[in-house]
N, C-alpha and C positions, 0 to 999 in steps of 0.2 A: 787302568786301575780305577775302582771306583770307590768315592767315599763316600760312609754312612754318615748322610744329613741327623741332622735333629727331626722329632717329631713338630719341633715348632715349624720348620723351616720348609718343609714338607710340606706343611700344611699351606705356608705361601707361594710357595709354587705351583701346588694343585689348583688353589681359588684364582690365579691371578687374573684366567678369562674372562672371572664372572666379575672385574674391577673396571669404574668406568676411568680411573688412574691413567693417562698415560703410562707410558715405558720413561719418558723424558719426565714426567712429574713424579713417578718411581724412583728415579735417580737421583732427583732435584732433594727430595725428602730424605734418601738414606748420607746424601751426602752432609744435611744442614744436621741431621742427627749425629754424624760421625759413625753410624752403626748400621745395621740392618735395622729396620723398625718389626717392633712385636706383633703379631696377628690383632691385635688388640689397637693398634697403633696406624695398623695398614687400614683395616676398616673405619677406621675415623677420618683419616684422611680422604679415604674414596668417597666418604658421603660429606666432610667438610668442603672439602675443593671440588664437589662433582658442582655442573649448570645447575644444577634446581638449587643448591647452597649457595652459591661463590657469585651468580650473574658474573661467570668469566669470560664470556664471549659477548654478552652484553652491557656490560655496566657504561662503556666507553662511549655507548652511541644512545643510554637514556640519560645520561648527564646533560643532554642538549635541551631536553625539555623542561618546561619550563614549571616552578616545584613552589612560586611563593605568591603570596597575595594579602589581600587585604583581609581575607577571612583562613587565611592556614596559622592554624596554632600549633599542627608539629605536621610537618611534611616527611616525604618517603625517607627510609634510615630504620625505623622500629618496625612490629609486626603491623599497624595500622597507622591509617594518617587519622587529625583531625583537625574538623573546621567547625568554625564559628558561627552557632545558630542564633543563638538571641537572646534576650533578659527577659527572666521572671522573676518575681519576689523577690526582687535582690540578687538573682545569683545568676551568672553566665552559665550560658549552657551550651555545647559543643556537641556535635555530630561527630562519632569514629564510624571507619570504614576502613574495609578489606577487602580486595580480587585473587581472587586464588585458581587454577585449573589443575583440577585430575586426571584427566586425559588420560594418560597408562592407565591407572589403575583400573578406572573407566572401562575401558576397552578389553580391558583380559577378564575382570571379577564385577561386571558390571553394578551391580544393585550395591555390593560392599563399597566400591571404587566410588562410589557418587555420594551414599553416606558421609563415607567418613572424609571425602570432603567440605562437605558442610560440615560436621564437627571441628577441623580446620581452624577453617575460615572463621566460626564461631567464638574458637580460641584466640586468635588473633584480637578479636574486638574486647573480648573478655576482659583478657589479661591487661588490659590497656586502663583497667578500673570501671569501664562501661557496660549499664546494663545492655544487653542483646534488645535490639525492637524489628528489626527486619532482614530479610533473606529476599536474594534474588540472583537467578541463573539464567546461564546461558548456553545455550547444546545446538549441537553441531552433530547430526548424523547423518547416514549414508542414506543408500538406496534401500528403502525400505517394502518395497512393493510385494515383494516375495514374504508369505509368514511364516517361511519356515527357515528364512534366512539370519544368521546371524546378527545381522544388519537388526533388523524388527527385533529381535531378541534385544540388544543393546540399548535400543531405544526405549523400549516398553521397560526394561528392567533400571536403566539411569531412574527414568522418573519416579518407579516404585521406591528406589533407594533413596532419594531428594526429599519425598515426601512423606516418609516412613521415620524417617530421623528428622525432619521440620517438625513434622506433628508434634511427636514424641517430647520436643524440647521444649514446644510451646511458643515458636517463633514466626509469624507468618511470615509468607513467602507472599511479596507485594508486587516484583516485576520479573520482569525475563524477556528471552524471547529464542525462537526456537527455530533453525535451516535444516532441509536437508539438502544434500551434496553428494552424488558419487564419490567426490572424492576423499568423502572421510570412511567409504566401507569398510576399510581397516585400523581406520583411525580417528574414532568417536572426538569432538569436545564436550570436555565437562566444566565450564568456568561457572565459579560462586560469588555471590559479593553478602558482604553482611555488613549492616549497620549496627552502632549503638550510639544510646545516648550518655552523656558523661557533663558532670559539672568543671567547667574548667580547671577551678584549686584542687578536685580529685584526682586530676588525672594520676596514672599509675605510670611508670618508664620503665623500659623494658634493660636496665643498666642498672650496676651495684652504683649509687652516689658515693660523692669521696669520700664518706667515715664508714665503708663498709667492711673495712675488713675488719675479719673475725666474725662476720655473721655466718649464721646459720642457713644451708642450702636446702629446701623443706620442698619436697615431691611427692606431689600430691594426684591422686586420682588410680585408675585402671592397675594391678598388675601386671606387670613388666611380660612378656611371654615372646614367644618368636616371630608373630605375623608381623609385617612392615619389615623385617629384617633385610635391609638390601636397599630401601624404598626411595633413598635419594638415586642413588645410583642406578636403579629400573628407571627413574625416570628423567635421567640425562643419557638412554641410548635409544637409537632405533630399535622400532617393535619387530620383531618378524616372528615367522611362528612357534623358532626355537625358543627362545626367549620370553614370547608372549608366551607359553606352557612354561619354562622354567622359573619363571616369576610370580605366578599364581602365588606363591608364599609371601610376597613382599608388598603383597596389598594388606593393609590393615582391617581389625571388624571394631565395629564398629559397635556402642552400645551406649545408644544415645538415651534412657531410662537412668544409667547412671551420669551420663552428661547431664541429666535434667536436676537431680541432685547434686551435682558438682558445679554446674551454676549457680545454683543459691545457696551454697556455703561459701562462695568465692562470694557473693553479694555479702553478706554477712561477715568474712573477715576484714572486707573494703572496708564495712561502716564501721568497723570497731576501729580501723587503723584510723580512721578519718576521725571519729571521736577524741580520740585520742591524741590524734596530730602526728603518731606516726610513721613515717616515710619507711615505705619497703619499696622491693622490684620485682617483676612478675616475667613471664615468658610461655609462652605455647609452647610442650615436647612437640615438635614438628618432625619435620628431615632431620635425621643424624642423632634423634632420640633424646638421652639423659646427657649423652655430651654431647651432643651440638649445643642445645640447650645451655648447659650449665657453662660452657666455653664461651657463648658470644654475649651470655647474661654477663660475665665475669670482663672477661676481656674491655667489653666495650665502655665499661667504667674505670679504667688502668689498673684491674686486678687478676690472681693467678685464680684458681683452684686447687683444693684436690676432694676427690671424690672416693668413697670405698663401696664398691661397686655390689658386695657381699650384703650393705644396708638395703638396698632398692629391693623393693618389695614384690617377686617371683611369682608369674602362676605357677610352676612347676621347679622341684628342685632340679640341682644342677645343670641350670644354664653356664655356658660357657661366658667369659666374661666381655668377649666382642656385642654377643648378643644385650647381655645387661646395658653395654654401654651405648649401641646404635642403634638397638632395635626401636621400630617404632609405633610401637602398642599406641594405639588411640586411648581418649579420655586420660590425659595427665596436662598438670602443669608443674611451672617450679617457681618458689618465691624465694628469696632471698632476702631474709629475716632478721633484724634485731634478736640478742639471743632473752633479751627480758620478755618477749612476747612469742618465744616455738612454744610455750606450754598451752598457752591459749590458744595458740594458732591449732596445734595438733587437737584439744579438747573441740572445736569446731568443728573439722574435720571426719574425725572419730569415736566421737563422742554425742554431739547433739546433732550432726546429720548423719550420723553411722554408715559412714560408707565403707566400714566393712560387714556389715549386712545387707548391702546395696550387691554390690559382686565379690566373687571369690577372693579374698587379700586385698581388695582396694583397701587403700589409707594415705594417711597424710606420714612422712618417716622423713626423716634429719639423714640425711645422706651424704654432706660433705661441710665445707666450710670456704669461703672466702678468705685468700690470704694476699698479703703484702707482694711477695714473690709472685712475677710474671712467670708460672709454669702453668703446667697443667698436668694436673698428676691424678692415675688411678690406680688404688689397689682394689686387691682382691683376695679374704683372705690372708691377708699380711705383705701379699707379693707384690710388687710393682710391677703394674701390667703398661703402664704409659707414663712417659713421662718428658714431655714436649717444655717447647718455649708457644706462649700461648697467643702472641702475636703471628706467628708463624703458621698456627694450626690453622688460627682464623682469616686469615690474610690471603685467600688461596692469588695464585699470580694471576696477572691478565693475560690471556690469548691474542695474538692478532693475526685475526684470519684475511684471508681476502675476499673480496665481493667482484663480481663480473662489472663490466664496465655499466651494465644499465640490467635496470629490473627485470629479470626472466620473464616471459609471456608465456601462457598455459593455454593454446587454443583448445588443445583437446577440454577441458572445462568448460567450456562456455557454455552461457544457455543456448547455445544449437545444437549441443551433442541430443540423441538421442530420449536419454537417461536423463537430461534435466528438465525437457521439455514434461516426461512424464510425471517427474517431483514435482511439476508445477501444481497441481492439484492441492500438495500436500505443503506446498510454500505462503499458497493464493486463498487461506481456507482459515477459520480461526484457531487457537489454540486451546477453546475452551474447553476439549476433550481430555488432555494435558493438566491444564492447570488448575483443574475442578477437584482434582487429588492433593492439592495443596490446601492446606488450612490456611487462610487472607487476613483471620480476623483477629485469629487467637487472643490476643492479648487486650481486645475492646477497645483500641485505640487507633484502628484503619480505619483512614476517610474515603481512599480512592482505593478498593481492594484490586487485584491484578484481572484487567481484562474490560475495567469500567473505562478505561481512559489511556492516554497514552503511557501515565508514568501512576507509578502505585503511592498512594500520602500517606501519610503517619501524623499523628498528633500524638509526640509520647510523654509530655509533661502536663499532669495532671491538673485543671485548673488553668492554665493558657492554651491561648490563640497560637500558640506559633506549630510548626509543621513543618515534614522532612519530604520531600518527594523525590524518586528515584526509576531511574528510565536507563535500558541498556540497550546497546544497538550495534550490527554491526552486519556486512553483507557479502558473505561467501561466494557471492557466482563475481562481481567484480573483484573482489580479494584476486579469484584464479586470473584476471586478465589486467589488474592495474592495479597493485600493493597496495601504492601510494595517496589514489585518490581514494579507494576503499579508506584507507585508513582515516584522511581527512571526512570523506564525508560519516563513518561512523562518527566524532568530536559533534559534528556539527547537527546530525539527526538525533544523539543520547540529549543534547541540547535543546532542538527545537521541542523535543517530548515532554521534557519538563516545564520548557516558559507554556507549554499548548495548556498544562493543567494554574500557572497563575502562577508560578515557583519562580523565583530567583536560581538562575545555575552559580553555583558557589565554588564546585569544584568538580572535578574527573578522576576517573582511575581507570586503567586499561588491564587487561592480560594479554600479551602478544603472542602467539600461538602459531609455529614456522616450523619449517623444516628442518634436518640438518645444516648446522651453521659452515660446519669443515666442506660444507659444498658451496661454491663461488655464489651461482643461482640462486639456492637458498637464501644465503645469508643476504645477496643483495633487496632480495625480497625484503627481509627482512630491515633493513637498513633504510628500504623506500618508506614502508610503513613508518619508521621512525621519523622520516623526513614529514612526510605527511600531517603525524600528529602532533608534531612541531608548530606547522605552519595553520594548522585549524586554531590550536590551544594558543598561540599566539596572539591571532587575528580577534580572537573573543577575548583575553585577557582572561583564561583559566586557567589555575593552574592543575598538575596534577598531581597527589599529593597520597597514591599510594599505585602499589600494582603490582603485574607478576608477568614472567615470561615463562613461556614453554616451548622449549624446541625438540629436536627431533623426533617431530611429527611427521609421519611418513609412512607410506603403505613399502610391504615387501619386496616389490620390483625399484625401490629407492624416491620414489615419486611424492615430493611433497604435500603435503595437505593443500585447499585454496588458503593463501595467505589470509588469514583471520585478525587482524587487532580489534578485539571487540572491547567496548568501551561503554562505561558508565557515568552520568551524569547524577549528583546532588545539589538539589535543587531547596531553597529556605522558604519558607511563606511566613509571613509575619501573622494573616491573618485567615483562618483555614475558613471562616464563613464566607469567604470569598474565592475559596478555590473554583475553576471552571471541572465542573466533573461531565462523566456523560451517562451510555447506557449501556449495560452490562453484556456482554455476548451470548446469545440463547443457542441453548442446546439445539442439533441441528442432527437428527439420524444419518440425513445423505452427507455430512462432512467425514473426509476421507477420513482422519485422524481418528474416527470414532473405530476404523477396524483395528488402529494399534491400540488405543484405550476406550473400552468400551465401558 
């Protein structure tokens, strides 16, 4: 006999493949519910508790490193860390920073996928109360020898994407550095790092403070729309080519013109609030969209939500309300507002930077409210589409997987295969064909633009000496043959890069970038890196004070990326007329890189 399901229920058992959910985390949720969970309910949870949200396979093994120092004024926990750069006029002034990698996205929608990662990453420093002063990346691609391969396609189109949205925003792009590796042909890295500058008493915290309930939930920026929808959860599975084609939707676009505009109206709400003295909370729509967002905004100050999902502002009518609530349409943020000051905050907004004449429906819109009750609740239309315990949502559990008795060896990687000896050209050669598409200067305030020196400077307080310098480093052909000491010696090269130009290293941030973890091999890779940059960051007394992990990296036949921890040094200068600089890298027709960027 068969029974006719609901069309809700239906609809959960068609999607469940495309869930990166366990069956066991499936079960774990309908039971704490007491119920089956709504489609609305099931999608939040797959992007709240997926790896790219939750660090649930890893949180256990970067708790070891080491997160404090003499110069960390908020170490890893929010979307950026910051450290402590120096006194002008009176007023402390502090460095933000963020490591982010796009990898998927990267790899299936390349030019989009590296955008609007730096959009990101950008968000992160933003929303922290800091103006944006620099950009810097780091890629990882294949065999690019062939121009009609894929491989050259990805690589040529990351960087169109990178510096098509740099420009656009007005942020130069200071440092980076660039491998190629057979073994990312299927599986490009895209890792970002962004700096800003920020006066200590400004900072912004990414948490409702204790008198917030009853304020105001204010979402600000892009139209809500269907791209990103899926985008946590595309990017905690293995790519393969099913996948890689059925995900194309779940890369976000990017549209950094209105990010340029939605920077300096968030510049301008900062100063009014800071004028004023008062205290709000900010957050990047990242993974998991308007709820993940408004969840860990809420949660993480001992507060509930609820949201009416009908307010969020549509490019198109009737979106379904999973998409309103997880999709991840680029260019948005959310604030969590005192309710004396949403009139003003919206007249800023929509009003005197009209960012609804900027794109279709952008605006600033009052979408929910902070409350007393730890739930979390969405309607839609009057209905209750969710309605969770809100420590729960966000709390996704920890994994414990197993690792192989010692670090996997990758000979087939090594530089004697074939294919690497021939990358060599394209390894041993500069990058200035690459990075000449980047704008260095933008903002008049680069000392050391990317390509003069080892590490890129900044001087972004106007009227002092003092100076930010920043160097990323990290090396794919040992990665494939020793995790471990890759990982250490990228700490200690992002390091030497910066003291080479006269900089004090103040602090680090990595992106760790591996394979499937539910594989022994894998994860022990992963595990040795860990160890690694333990024992560097130790040995120098840095700490690291923000970062990002990405896993399941992996070509089709199951075969992990080379182990990658690629890692970034910030570096202080008291006094930038004493920087060591050098000499710029000259255009060179016989350098290889010039047939990818010509």
């Amino acid at each position: 006999m068969h029974t006719k399901r609901s069309p809700q229920r239906s609809r959960i058992l068609i999607e469940l493949d495309s869930l990166a959910l366990s069956a066991g985390e499936r079960q774990r949720i309908a039971q704490a519910l007491g119920r089956p969970p709504t489609p609305v309910e099931l999608y939040a949870f797959d992007a709240q508790w997926s790896e790219h949200c939750s660090y649930k396979s890893s949180r256990a093994q970067l708790r070891r490193l080491p997160t404090e120092g003499e110069r960390v004024v908020l170490g890893p926990g929010e979307d950026a860390g910051i450290l402590y750069l120096g006194e002008h006029a009176g007023e402390r002034y502090c460095v933000v920073v963020a490591h982010e990698s796009h990898n998927h996205p990267s790899q299936v929608v390349p030019f989009e996928g590296a955008a609007t990662g730096v959009g990101g990453i950008v968000r992160d420093v933003l929303c922290m109360g800091a103006r944006v002063i620099g950009l810097a990346d780091a890629l990882r691609f294949g065999d690019v020898r062939d121009p009609a391969s894929h491989q050259r396609h990805v690589a040529r189109s990351v960087v169109d994407g990178i510096s098509a949205y740099g420009n656009a925003i007005g942020v130069p792009n200071i440092a980076g550095d660039v491998s190629f590796h057979e073994g990312f042909n299927e599986n490009a890295l895209v890792n970002v790092i962004a700096l800003g500058l920020v006066k200590e008493k400004e900072i912004v915290r990414s948490f409702v403070p204790p008198n917030g309930a009853g304020w105001a939930l204010l979402l600000v920026g892009k139209a809500t729309d269907a791209s990103g929808f899926g985008g946590a959860s595309f990017s905690s599975l293995s790519l393969d080519a099913e996948n890689e084609t059925a995900n194309k939707g779940a890369v976000q676009v990017p549209d950094p013109f209105l990010k340029n505009v939605l920077m300096r109206a968030t510049y301008r709400l900062f100063d009014m609030l800071h004028a004023r003295r008062i205290t709000a909370a900010c957050k990047d729509l990242g993974a998991g969209g308007v709820m993940g967002c408004s969840a860990e905004l809420c949660a993480s100050g001992g507060f509930g939500a609820r949201i009416e999902l009908n307010l969020v502002n549509a490019a198109v009518p009737g979106l379904p309300p999973e998409v309103l609530a997880v999709g991840e349409t680029q260019e948005r943020m959310l604030f969590a507002l005192p309710p004396e000051i949403v009139e003003e905050a919206l007249r800023i907004f929509n009003e005197e930077f009209t960012l609804p004449e900027i794109a279709y429906n952008a605006r600033a819109v009052v979408v929910g409210s902070v409350t007393r009750e730890r739930r979390y609740v969405l309607t839609h239309h009057g209905d209750t589409v969710m309605d969770v315990d809100i420590e729960f949502l966000t709390k996704a559990p920890f994994v414990t997987l197993s690792a192989a008795s010692t670090s996997s060896c990758h000979p087939e990687r090594s530089r004697g295969t074939d294919a690497g000896n021939a990358l060599a050209r394209y390894n041993n050669c500069s990058r200035e064909p690459l990075y000449r598409r980047y704008d260095s200067v933008v903002r008049g305030c680069t000392v050391l633009p990317r390509g003069y020196a080892d590490a890129g400077v900044v001087a972004p307080i106007p009227g002092s000496r003092l100076g930010v310098a920043l160097a990323v480093a990290g090396d794919p052909d040992l990665g494939a043959r020793d995790p471990q000491r890759a990982a250490e010696d990228a700490v200690r090269e992002a390091v030497r890069k910066v003291l080479a130009v006269g900089a004090q290293p103040i602090g680090l941030t990595d992106c760790l970038n591996f394979g499937n973890p539910n594989k022994e091999d894998h994860y022990a890779d992963f595990i040795a890196a860990v160890d690694g940059l333990e024992r560097a960051a130790r040995s120098l007394n840095l700490p690291f004070v923000s970062g990002n992990v990405s896993l399941y990296n992996e070509d089709s036949a199951g075969n992990a990326i080379p182990a990658s921890a690629i890692v970034a040094c910030i570096g202080a200068i008291d006094d930038i007329s004493r920087i060591d600089g050098g000499r710029p890298d000259e255009p060179d027709a016989a350098n290889p890189l010039a047939e990818i960027y010509p």
